[in-house]
N, C-alpha and C positions, 0 to 999 in steps of 0.2 A: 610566563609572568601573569599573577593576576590580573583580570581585572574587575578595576573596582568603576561602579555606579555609582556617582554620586546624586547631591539634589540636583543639578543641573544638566545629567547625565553622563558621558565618558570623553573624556579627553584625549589623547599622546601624540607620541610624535610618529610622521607619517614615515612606511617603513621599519620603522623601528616594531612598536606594539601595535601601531593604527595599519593593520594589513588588511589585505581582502579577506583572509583566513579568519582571524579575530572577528575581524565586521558581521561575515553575517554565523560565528555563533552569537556574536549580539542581538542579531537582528532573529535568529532559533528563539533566545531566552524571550526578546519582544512579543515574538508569534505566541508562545507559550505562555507568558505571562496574562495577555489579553485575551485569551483562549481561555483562561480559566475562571474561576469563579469569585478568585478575586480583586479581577479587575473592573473599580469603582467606575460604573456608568451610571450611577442610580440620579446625578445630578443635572446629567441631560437626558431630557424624554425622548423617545421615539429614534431609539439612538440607533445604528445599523450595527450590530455586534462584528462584524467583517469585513468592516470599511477601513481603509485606512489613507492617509496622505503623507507624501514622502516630498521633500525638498532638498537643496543644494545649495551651498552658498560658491563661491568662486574658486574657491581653494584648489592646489592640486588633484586632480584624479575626482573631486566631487561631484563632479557628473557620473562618473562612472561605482563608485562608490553608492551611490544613491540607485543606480537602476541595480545594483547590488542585492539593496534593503528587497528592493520590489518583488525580485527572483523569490528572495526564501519566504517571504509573507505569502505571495502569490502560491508559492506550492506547500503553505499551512492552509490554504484556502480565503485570504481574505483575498479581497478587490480591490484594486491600490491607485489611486492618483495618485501618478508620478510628474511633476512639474518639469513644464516642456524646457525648462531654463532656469538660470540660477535666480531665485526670487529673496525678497528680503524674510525673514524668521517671522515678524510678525503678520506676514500676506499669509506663511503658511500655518501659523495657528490660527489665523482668522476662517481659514478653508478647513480646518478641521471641525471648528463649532459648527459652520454655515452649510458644510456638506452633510453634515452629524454624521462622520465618523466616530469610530470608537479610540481612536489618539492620530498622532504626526509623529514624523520621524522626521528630523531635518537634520543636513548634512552640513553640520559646520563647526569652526573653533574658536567662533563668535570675533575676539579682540586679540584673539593668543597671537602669538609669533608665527610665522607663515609656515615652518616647517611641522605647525600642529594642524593634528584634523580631529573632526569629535562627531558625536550624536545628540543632538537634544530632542529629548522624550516627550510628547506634549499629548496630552488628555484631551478630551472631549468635551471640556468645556473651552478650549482656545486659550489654552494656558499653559505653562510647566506643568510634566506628571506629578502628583500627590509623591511626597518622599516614602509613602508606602507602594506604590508603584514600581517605582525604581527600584525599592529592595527587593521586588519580589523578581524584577527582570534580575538582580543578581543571584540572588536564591538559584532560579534556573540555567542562569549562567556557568555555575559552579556543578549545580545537579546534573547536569548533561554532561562539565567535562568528566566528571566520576564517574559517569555511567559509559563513558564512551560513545556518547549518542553526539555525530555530527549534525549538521545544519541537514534542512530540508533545500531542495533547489529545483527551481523550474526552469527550462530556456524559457528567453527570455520572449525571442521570437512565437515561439507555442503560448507564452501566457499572454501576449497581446492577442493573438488569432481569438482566445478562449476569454476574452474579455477581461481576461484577471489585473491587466495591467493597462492604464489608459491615459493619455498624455493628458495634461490640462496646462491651463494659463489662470493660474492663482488673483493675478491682477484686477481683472474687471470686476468682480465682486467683490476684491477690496475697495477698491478704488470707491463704488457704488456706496459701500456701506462708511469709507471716512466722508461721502459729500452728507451724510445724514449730521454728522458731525464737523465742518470743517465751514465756514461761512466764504463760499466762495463768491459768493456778490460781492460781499465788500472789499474783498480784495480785486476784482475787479473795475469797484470802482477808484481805486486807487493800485494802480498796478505796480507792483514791484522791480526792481532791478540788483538784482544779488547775483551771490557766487555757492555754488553747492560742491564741494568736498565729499565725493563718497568712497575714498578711499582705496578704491579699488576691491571695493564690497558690494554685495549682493543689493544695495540699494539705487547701485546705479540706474540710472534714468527717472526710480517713480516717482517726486515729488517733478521733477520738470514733467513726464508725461502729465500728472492728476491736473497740472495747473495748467493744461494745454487752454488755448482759449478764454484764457483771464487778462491776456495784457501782459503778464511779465514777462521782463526781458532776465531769461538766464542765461548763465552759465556755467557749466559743469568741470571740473577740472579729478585728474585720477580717474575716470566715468571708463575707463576702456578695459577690455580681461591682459590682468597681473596676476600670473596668481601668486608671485613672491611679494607682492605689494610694495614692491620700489623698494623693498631693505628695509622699510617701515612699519613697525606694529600699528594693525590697522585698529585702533583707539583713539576715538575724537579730546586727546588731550592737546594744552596751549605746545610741546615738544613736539607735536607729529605733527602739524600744521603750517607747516612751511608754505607748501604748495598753495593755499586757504593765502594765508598771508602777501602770498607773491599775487595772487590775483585780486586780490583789493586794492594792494599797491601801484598796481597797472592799472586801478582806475575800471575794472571790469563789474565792480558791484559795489552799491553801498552798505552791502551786509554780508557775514557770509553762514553757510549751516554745512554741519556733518556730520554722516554716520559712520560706524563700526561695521567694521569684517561682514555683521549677518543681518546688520540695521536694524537691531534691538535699542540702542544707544544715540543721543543726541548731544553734539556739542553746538559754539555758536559763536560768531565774530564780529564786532561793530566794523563802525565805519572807517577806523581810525588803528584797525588789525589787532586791537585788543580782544582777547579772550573771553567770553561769556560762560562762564562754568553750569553745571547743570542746577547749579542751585539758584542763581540770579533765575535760570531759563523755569524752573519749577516754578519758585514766586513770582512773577512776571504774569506765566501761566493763571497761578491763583488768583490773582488780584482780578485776571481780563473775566476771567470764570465766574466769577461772584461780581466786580463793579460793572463790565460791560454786559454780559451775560444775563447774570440777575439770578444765576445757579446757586445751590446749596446742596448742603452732606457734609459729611464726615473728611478728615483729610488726614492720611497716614502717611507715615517717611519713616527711612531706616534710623538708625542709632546713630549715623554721619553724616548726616543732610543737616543740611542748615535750621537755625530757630529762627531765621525769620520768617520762616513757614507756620510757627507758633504763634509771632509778633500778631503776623496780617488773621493769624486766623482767630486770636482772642477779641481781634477788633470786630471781626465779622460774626463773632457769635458761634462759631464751629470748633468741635472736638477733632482734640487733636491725637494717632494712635504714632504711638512708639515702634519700631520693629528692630528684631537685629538683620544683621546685614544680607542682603540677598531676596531678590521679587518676588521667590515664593511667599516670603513674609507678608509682604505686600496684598499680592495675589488673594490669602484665605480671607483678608478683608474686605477685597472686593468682591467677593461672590458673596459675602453674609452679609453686608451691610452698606447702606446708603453713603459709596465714597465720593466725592468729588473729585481729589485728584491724589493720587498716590505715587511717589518715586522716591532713587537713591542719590547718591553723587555721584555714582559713576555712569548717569545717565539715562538709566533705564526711567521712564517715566509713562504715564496712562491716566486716561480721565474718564469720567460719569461718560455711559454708554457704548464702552471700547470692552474690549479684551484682557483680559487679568496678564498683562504682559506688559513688560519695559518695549517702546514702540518708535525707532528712529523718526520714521516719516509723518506720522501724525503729529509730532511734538515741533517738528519742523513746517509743520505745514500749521501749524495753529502759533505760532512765532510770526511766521508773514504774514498773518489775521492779525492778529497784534500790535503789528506796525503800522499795516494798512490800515487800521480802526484808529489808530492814536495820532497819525499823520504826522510824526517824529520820529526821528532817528534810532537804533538800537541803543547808540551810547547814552542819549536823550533819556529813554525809559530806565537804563541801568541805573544812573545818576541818579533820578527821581525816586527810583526803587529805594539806595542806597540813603540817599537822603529822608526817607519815609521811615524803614524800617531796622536799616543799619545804623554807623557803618558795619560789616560784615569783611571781615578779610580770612581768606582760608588755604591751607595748607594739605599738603598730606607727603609724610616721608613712609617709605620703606628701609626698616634698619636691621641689618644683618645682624646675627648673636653668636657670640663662640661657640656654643652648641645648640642644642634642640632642647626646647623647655617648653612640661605639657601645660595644656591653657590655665588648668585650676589652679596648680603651683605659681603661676605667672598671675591669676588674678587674684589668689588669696593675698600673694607681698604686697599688691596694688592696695587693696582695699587696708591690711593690715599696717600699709605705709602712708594711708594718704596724706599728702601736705594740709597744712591749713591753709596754705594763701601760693602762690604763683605768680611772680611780676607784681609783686604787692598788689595782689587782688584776691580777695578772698575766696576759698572754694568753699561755696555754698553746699553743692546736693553731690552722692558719689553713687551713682550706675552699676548695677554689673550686669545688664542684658545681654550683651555679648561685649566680652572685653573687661573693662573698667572704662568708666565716664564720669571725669569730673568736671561739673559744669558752676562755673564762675558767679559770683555776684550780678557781676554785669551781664549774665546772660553768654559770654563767651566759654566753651568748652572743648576738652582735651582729651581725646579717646583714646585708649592704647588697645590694640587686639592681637594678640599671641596667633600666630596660623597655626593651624590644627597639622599642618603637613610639611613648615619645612621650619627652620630655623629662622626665622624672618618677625620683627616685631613690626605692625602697621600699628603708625602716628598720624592720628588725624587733630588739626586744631581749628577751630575757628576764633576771632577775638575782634576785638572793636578797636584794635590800631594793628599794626604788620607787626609793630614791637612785641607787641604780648602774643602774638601769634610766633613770633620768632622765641618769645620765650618760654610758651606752653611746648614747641618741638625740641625745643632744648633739654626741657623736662626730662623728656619723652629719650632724648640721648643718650641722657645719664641714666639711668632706667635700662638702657641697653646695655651699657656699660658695666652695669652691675654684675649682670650674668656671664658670668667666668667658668 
């Protein structure tokens, strides 16, 4: 079976395609690819051309998968921190910038279902690899299996003795470099009492360790090694959140926070076990960044984030970037230009001075600043929020289709069909950045996105009452409907 690289880098299911065999001619094409001539270091100086950092998230066999990577890098000649334990994704991009390594390999399937395991390819600058990266890791993916050239392999044992391979603890120089960014006084001087959800993901323990010595009082719930994740896709949505729920309910915290599978992703829960989606958590973000703060720059979000990231930012004076879906988008904006805060809806989110990466624990840990600085409740700030720059209500369906239909064909009927109005409201302006996006008079809008890979149409809406939200996915049904 192929396989394919994408931007994100490889996915499958474990046993199935995700094999030890598979893994490291992946880990062959890695060596090989960063081995040659073109792979782009030119954006970090003084960079170690044979450095590399490998990680692990919790998943089945991920430990072992990961001292996998190390063997065949180590016997292409690089020098590998290999992470003494399963760390969060963005601890281990941040130890690739900070060691200057020439990329990371981290072992995970980020939010997928538990029976998947993956690779994510990360560059030297502390980010996702450039999508020229990853093509060129499949290029020799394929070149070697036609040549019949297997993987290179070191014991493992001999590449420790010969220094090739050397345990680290990613943590403390994260940890160091979120307090340059992370206002821990004040949250000491108002200490917190919450509930932390990590799903039974690689984020276990870090924001309660980073906030040792602040005064709050946590509690951790999921925090223990699952690696089937309780039956649970580990995805900080309002469905998977039970456990989050039951421990507010018992009076254990008056907020609660969570990460995903590799804690790239943030979700978030008042006091009263309602849901805080990642767009409330973005502008919430914004506002403390630029009203408390007194920060500025630029401020980017994907094609499905909310506009009240527009609203606050027209007020404040700041340009606003578009992206289609997915962080690299995000990411080439943060490395060229003055961003302040960049994310999607599904969580991934980062701000002025961090890492071009969607970042669970720092967005978690700049939410109890936030509360602690406002000295009101999460549902207090949501409200206020909603009342300033909503209201905002949003949606998002996944909708199956008789068959497979490629994007263009799906977004030329889109644009060649547009409605003029929806729920009696006018559609103003029609997108096709990724998808089709029509976006409301009022400022409310309706994204349809064709998946590149299975039959699957994604409905995304926002609106300014549940009704028009209910009736822009309705849209969005019949639209499915169609395709016979």
């Amino acid at each position: 079976m192929p396989i394919h690289f994408g931007t994100d880098g490889w996915r499958a299911v474990i046993s199935d395609t995700f094999t030890f065999s598979n893994l490291r001619m992946v880990a062959q094409a890695i060596a090989d690819a960063a081995a040659s001539e073109h792979w782009d270091i030119s954006s970090s100086p003084n960079m170690d051309p044979k450095k590399f950092i490998v990680g692990f998230d919790t998943r089945f066999l991920s430990d072992r998968y990961a001292a996998e990577v190390a063997r065949v890098l180590a016997a292409n000649g690089f020098s590998v921190l290999l992470a003494q334990s399963d760390a969060p994704t963005p601890a281990i991009s941040f130890a690739v910038k900070n060691n200057r390594a020439a990329g990371g390999v981290m072992i995970t399937a980020s939010h997928n279902a538990p029976r998947y395991n993956g690779v994510k390819l990360k560059a030297a600058y502390g980010g996702s690899a450039l999508p020229e990266q990853c093509r060129r890791v499949e290029v020799y993916i394929n070149d070697n299996e036609e040549r019949s050239r297997g993987p290179n392999l070191m014991d493992y044992d001999q590449a420790k003795k010969a220094g090739l391979i050397t345990k680290f603890n990613p943590l403390p120089a994260y940890f160091d470099h979120l307090r340059t960014l992370i206002d821990t006084d004040a949250i000491a001087e108002n200490p917190q009492h919450f509930v932390i959800d990590s799903m039974y993901g690689s984020g276990r323990g870090a924001i309660r360790a980073f906030l040792q010595g602040t005064g709050c009082e946590i509690t951790e719930v999921r925090g223990e090694m699952n690696p089937g994740f309780g039956g649970v896709h580990p995805e900080p949505i309002a469905k998977n959140l039970g456990a989050l729920t039951g421990a507010l309910g018992a009076g254990l915290g008056s907020f609660g926070l969570a990460t995903d599978g590799d804690a790239d992703r943030i979700g978030a829960m008042d006091e009263r076990g309602q849901f805080v989606d990642p767009h409330k958590i973005m502008a919430l973000a914004l506002k403390h960044l630029v009203e408390v703060r007194g920060w500025t720059g630029s401020v980017v979000r994907t094609v499905s984030t909310t506009r009240m990231i527009d609203r606050l930012a027209k007020r404040y004076g700041l340009k606003v970037y578009e992206t289609p879906v997915g962080f690299n988008h995000i990411a080439d904006y943060m490395m060229s230009e003055d961003i302040l805060i960049g994310g999607e809806e599904s969580g991934g989110i980062s701000f002025k001075g961090h890492i071009p990466e969607g970042d669970g624990p720092i967005m978690g840990l700049l939410l109890v600043e936030i509360i602690a600085r406002a000295r009101k409740p999460l549902g207090e700030l949501v409200a206020n929020l909603l009342a300033d720059v909503g209201p905002a209500f949003y949606e998002r369906a996944d909708l199956r289709l008789n068959r497979p239909v490629a994007k263009q064909e799906m977004t030329d009927l889109l644009i060649k069909n547009a409605p003029a109005q929806i729920g009696g409201v006018k559609v103003a302006e029609v997108s096709n950045m990724d998808g089709v996006k029509y976006i409301m008079a009022d400022d409310s809008w309706l994204l349809i996105r064709p998946s590149g890979t299975e039959p699957v149409l994604r409905v995304y809406a926002e609106g300014r009452s549940m009704e028009l939200v209910h009736e822009l996915l309705g849209f969005g049904q019949k639209v499915a409907e169609t395709v016979v």
